[in-house]
N, C-alpha and C positions, 0 to 999 in steps of 0.2 A: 512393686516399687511404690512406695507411698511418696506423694508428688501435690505438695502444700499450695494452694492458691490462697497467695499473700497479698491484698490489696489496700492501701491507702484511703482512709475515708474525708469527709471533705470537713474543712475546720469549722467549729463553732460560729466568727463569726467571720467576713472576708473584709478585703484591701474596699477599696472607695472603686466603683466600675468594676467587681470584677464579678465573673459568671460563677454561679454555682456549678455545673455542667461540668465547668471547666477544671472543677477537684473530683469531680464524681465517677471513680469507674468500679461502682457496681452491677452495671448493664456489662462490662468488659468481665468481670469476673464470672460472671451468670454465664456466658456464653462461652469463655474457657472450661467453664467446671462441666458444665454440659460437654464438650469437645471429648473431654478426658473421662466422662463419665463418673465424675468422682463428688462428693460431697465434702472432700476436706476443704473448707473454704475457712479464711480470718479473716475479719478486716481489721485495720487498727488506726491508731491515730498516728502514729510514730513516733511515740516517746519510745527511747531507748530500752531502759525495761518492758514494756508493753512488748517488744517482736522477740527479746530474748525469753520472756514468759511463754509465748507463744511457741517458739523452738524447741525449748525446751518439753513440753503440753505434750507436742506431735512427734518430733524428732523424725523430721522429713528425710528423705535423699535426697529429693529435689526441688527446690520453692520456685514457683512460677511467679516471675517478680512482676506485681502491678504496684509496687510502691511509688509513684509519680512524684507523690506531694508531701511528705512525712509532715505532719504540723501546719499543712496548709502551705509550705514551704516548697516550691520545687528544687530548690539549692541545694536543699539535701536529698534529693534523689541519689546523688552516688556516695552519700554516706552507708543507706542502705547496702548497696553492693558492695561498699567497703566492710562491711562487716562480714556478707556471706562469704565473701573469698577470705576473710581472718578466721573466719569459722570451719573454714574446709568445706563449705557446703555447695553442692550444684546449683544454680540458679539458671532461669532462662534473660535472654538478655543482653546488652553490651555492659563488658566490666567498668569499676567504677574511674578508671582512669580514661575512657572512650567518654564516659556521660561527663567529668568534671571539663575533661575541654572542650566540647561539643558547646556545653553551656555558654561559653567564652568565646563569642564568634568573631572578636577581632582577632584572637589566636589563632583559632579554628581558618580562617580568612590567610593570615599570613602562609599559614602551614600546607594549606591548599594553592595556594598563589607562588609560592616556592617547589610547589613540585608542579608546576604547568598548568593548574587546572586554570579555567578560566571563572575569576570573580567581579563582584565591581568593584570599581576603584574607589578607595576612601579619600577623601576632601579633610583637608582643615575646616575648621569650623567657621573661619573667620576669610576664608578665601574656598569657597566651592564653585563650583560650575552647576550651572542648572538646564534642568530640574536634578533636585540630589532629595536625595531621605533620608529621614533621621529616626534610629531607632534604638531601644536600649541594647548594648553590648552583652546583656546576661541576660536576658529572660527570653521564657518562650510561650507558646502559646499564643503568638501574636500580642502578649502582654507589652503597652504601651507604645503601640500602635494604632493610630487613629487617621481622620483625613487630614487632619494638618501634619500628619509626616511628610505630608509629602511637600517640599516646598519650591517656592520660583521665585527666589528674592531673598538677600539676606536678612531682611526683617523676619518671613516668615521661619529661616532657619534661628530665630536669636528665640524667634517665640517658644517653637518646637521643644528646644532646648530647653525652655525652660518651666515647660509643661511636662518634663520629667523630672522636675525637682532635683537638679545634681546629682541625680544618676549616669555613671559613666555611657556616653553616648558615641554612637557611630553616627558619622554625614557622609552618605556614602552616594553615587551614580544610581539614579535611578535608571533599571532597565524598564522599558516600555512593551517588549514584546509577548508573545505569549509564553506559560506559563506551564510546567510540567511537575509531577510529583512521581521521581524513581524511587519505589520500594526494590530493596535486596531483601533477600533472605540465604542465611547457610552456617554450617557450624563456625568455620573460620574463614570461608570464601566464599562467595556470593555463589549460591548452586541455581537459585531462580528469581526471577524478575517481575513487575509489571511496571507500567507507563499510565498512570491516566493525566488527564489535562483537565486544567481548572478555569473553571467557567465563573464568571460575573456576569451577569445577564441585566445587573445594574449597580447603580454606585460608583465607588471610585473607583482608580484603575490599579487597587493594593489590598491586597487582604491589610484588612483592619480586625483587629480584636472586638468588636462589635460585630461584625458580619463573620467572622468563625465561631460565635458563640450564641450567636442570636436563633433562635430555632425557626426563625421566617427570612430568616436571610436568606439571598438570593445567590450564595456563591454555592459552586458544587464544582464536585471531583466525577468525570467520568474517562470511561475506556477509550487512551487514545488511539487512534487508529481510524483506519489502515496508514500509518503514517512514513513519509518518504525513508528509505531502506537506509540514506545515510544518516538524516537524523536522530533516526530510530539507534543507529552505530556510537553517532555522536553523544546522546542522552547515555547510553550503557557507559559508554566509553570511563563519562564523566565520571559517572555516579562509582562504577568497579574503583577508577584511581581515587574516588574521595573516602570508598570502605580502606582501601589499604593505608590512606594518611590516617585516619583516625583509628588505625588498626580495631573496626568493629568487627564484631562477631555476631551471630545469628540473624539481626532484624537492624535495616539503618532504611531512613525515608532520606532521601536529596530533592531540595525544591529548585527547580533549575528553569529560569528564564532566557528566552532569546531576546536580547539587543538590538537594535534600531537596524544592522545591515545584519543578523539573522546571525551572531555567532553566541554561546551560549555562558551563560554566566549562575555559576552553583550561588545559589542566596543564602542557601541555610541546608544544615546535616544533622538530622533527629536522630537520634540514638533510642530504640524503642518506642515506635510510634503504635498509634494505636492499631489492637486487632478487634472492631468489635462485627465487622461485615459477614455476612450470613452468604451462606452459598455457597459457590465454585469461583477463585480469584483463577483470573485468566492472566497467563506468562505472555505476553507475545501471542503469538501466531498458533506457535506449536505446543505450548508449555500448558498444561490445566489441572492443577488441583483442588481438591477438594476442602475447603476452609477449615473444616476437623482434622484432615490430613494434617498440615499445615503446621496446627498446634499441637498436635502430638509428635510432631517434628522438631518441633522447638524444644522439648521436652526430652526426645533424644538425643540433642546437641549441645543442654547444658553441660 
């Protein structure tokens, strides 16, 4: 089975603030290709011709999708899938109608809030409660998020607002509690799990796009645990009902925070997050595989 690792390379030149890092997944690709033992690797830029040149070149069964950013663009991240599925071709991944509303997290928000999950509640712009945050409704990456998202007055909200340039914005409840990152993984049902929890050991009290891209920043992801057996219920619970609202398939991250009296609230739902961790990822308690495993698994389930 010849199995294409297709990866997005990072644009010429970038936005004002923004990380290189943060287009760059050639360290990801190195370490899937290695996984899969294979040397068919591409990068490309995302012009449209460019990936069907490249399709055509190989003429894969299966593309191992790291197209993130086509053009320096993450917007078009589910163009790309929209093409592989017009093409008939496997891809690993959620399809491109999981990545276009994902992207959309006041949609994503409503859709999840309508089937029970627990989010935070959105504020008018002009009438919130505080502390609320303000963030762009369509990007990710923690892209245009900073410390003044977070606000305690509605001057600070007017400002916020408008240090995103009329970009459509969310003013939403800030939760204050601590902070969990659910990876799922499976072909069309979530088969396995991990929990790690997100540490700030300094700075503000929000992932800001400076501190997830800065390479000396002080925020980090480690292994939660031993953590109490219902939260542990609680976080699964979540994350399993927010793969079926967004009907993902193989790979979806949930960032999920608990609120001021401990109940929990989904903040955001990644549709292919990254895989670039080395080792053995640990499921829980009893669940352990092996990181190669893993990606050759994803590879069976496109």
């Amino acid at each position: 089975m010849r199995t294409l690792i297709l990866y997005t390379l990072p644009p010429d030149s970038l936005g004002d603030g923004r990380a290189m890092n943060e287009f760059d997944l050639s360290v990801a690709a190195t370490y899937v290709a290695k996984a899969l033992e294979t040397d068919l690797v591409r990068a490309v830029y995302g012009r449209l011709g460019e990936i069907l040149d490249v399709l055509r070149d190989v003429r894969p069964d299966v593309v191992y999708n790291l197209c993130e950013a086509p053009l320096g663009r993450p917007d078009l991240e589910p163009h790309v899938a929209a093409l592989f599925e017009w093409a008939g071709l496997r891809f690993t991944g959620c399809g491109s109608e999981t990545l276009t509303l994902c992207r959309h997290k006041d949609r994503t928000g409503a859709l999840l809030r309508a089937a029970g999950i627990g989010v935070p509640e959105e504020f008018d712009p002009e009438n919130p409660h505080f502390p609320c945050f303000v963030k762009p409704a369509a990007e990710d990456g923690s892209a245009g998020i900073h410390a003044h998202s977070l606000c305690h007055d509605i001057t600070q909200v007017r400002h916020a607002l408008k240090h995103l340039d009329g970009v459509h914005a969310l003013v939403q409840e800030f939760v204050p509690g601590r902070e969990f990152a659910v990876s799922l993984w499976g072909r069309t049902d979530p088969e396995y799990h991990a929990i790690t929890e997100t540490t700030r050991l300094a700075g503000p009290s929000l992932i800001t796009y400076e501190n997830k891209w800065d390479a000396e920043s002080q925020l980090g992801r480690a292994p939660a645990g031993p953590l109490d057996e219902q939260l542990e219920r609680q976080l699964l619970s979540a994350a399993r009902a927010s793969w079926k609202v967004v009907r993902a398939r193989q790979n979806l991250r949930m960032d999920i925070r608990l609120d001021a009296h401990g109940t929990l609230r989904v903040l955001d739902v990644n549709p292919n997050p990254a895989l670039t961790n080395r080792g053995e990822i640990s499921f829980g308690e009893t669940q352990r595989l092996p990181w190669d495993d893993l990606v050759r698994k994803m590879v069976e389930w496109a």
